[in-house]
C-alpha positions in Angstrom: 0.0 0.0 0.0 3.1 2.5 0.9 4.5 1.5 -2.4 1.6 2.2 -4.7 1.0 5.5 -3.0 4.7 6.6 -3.4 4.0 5.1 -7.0 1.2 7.7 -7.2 2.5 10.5 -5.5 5.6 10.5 -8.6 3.1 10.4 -11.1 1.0 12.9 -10.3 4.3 14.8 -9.1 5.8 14.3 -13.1 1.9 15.3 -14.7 2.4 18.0 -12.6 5.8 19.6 -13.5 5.2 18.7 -17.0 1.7 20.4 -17.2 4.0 23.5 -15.9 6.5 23.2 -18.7 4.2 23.1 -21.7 2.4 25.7 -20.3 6.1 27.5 -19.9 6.3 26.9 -23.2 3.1 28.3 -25.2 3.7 31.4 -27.2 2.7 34.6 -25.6 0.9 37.0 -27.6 1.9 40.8 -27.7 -0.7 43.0 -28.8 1.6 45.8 -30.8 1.1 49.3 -33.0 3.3 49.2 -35.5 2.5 53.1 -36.6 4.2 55.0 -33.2 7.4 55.5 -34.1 10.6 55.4 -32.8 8.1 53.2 -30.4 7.3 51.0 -32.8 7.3 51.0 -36.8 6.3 48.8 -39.9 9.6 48.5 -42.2 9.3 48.0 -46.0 9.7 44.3 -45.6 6.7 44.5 -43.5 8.7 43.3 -39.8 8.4 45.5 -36.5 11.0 47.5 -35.0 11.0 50.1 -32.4 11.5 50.8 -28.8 8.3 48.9 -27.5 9.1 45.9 -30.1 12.8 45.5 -28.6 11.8 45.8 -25.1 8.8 43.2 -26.0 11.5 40.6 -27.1 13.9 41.3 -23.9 11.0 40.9 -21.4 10.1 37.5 -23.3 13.8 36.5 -23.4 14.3 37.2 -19.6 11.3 35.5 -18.8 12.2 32.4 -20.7 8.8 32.8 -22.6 8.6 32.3 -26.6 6.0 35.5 -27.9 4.6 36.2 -30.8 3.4 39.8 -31.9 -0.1 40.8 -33.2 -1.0 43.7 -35.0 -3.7 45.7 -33.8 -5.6 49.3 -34.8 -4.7 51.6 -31.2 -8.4 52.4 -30.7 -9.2 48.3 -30.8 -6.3 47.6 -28.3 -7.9 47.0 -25.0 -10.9 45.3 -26.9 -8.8 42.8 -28.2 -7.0 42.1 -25.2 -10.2 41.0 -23.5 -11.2 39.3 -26.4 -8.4 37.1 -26.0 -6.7 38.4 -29.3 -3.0 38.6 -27.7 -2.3 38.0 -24.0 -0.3 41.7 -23.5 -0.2 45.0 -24.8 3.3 46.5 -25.3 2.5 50.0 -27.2 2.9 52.6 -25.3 -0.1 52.4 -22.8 -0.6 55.2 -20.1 -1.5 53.6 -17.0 -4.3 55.1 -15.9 -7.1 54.8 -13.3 -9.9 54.9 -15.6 -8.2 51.6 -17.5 -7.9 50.1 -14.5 -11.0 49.6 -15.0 -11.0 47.2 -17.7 -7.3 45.4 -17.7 -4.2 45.4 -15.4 -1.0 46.8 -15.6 2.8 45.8 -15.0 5.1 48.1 -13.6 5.9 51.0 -15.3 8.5 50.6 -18.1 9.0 54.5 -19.0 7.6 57.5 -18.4 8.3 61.0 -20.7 6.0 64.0 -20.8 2.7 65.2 -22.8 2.9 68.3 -24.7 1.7 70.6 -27.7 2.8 71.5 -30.7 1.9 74.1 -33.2 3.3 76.0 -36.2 5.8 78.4 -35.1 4.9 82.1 -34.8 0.8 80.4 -34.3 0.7 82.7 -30.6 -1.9 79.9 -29.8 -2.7 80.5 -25.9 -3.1 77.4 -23.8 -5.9 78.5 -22.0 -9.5 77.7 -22.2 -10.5 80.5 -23.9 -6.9 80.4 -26.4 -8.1 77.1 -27.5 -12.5 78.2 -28.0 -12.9 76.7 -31.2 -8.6 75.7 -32.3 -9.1 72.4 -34.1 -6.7 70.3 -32.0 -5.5 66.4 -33.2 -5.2 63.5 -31.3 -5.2 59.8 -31.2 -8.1 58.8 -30.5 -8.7 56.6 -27.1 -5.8 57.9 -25.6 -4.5 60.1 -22.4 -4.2 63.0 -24.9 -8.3 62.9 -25.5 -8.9 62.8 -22.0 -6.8 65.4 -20.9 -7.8 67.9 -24.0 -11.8 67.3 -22.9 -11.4 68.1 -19.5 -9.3 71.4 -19.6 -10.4 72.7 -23.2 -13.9 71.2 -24.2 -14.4 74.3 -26.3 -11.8 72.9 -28.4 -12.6 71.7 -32.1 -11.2 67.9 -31.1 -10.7 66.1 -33.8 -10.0 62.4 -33.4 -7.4 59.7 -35.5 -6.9 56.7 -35.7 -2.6 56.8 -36.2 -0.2 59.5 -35.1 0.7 59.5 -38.8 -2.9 61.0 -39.6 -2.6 63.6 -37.0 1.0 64.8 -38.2 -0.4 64.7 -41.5 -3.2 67.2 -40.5 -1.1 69.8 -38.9 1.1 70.1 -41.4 -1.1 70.2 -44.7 -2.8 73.0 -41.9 -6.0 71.1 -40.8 -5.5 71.4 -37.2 -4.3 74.4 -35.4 -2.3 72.1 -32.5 -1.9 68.5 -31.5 -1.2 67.0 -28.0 1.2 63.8 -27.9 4.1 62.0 -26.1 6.8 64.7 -26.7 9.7 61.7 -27.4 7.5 60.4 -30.2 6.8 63.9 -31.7 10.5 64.6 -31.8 11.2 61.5 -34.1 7.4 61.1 -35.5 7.3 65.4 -36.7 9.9 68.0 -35.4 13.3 66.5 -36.6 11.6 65.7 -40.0 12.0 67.7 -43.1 8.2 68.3 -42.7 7.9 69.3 -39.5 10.6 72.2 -39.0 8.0 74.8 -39.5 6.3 73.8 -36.1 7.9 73.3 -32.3 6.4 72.5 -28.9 4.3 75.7 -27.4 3.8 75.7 -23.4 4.9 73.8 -21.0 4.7 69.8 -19.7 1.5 68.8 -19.1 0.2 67.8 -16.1 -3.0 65.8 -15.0 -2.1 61.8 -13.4 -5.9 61.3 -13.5 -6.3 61.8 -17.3 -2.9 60.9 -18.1 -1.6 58.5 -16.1 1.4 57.8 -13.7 3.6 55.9 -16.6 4.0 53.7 -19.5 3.2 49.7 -18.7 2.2 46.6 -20.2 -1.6 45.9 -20.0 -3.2 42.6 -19.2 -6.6 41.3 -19.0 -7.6 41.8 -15.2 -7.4 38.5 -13.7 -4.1 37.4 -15.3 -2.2 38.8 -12.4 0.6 36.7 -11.9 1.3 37.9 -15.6 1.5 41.2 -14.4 3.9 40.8 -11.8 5.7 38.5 -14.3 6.3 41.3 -16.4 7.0 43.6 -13.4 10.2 41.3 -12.6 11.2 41.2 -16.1 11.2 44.6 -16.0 12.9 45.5 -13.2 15.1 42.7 -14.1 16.5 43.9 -17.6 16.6 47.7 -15.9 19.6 46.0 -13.7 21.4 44.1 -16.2 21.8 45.9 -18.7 19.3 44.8 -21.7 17.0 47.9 -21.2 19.7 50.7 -21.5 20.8 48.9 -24.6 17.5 49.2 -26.5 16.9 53.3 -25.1 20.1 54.1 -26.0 19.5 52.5 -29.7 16.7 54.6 -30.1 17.1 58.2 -27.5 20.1 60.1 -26.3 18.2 60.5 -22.7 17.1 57.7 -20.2 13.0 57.7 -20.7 12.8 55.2 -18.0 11.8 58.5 -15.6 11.9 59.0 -11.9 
């Protein structure tokens, strides 16, 4: 009777450890952009690059985990990660309260500032009244929306689907000013040959309710131990190295923040 229990007790022990290795060993799906550059980027060939598409591949190499990336529209993001689309979204998501809501979030993995731009010489005054009836771009479903409604809603806001489109806008003269991340807008507009007619106007913005306390990876609520998964990836590749290699491939400043 000892025997066949020990007997037992092995089996279940080895079904055990081997149910954890396969599940080890499943693909994990990263939702991604691809149209937020230096972020992320489609290349002719049609592959990924970018910031968020390295640090993706790092996390998933420190955690021992073999991903995949999926495609996905920014507005459709969150949608698709409780749909099951992709288990993760690396792309640049704020963490905020409000999307707390809906998924979970790592750690942060970097944190820059929100600001304007317009074209120089425009005098545009951020106040409410400076902004009563401005046409100002933004992505839609982002920090930038939420933050534009509540301290301008007399503001024309018009809403995109890429950060491409809104560029596009301001420069062919459609919009008066567009709010994004201010890293992005240096490589995305202002150190292209179409953007050095316009420059940032005021100052950081400022609202952690509206825009959030970071950058982190979203999950879908009850995954958890996912989360904190990522967290120690994180913090891990912050310590040896692998994280300043990808910022300093793409910015001459750490973006990690305080």
């Amino acid at each position: 009777m000892i025997i066949r229990k020990l007997v037992t007790l092995c089996i279940a022990g080895t079904l055990a450890f081997s149910g954890a290795h396969i599940f080890a060993a499943e693909p994990l799906r990263i939702g991604v952009e691809g149209a937020y550059p230096p972020f992320s980027r489609k290349e002719a060939d049609g592959s990924l690059s970018g910031f968020d598409i390295e640090i993706a591949e790092a996390l998933c190499k420190q955690m021992g985990r073999k991903c995949s990336l999926v495609e996905q529209e920014w507005d459709g993001m969150i949608p698709a990660l409780i749909a099951r689309k992709f288990d993760a979204i690396i792309a640049s998501m704020s963490i905020t309260d409000d999307r707390r809501k809906k998924v979970g979030f790592s750690e942060k993995y970097y944190a820059t500032p929100t600001r304007f731009i317009a074209r120089k010489g425009s005098d545009l005054e951020l106040t409410v009244s400076g902004l009563e009836g401005k046409k100002i771009g933004l992505l839609r479903g982002t920090t930038y929306q939420c933050f534009v409604e509540k301290h301008f809603p007399d503001a024309d806001i018009m809403l995109y689907n890429t950060q491409e489109d809104v560029y596009a806008d301001l420069v062919t003269g459609r919009l008066d000013a567009q709010v994004s991340n201010s890293i992005q807008a240096m490589d995305g507009l202002l150190n292209t040959e179409a953007g050095k007619d316009f420059a940032f106007i005021g100052d950081d913005l400022d609202d952690e309710a509206c825009l959030g306390e970071g950058i982190g990876i979203a999950v879908r609520k009850n995954d958890r131990a996912l989360a904190d998964e990522f967290s120690a990836a994180i913090k891990a590749i912050r310590e040896n190295g692998a994280y300043q290699a990808v910022n300093d491939k793409y910015f001459a400043i750490d973006i990690y923040g305080n």
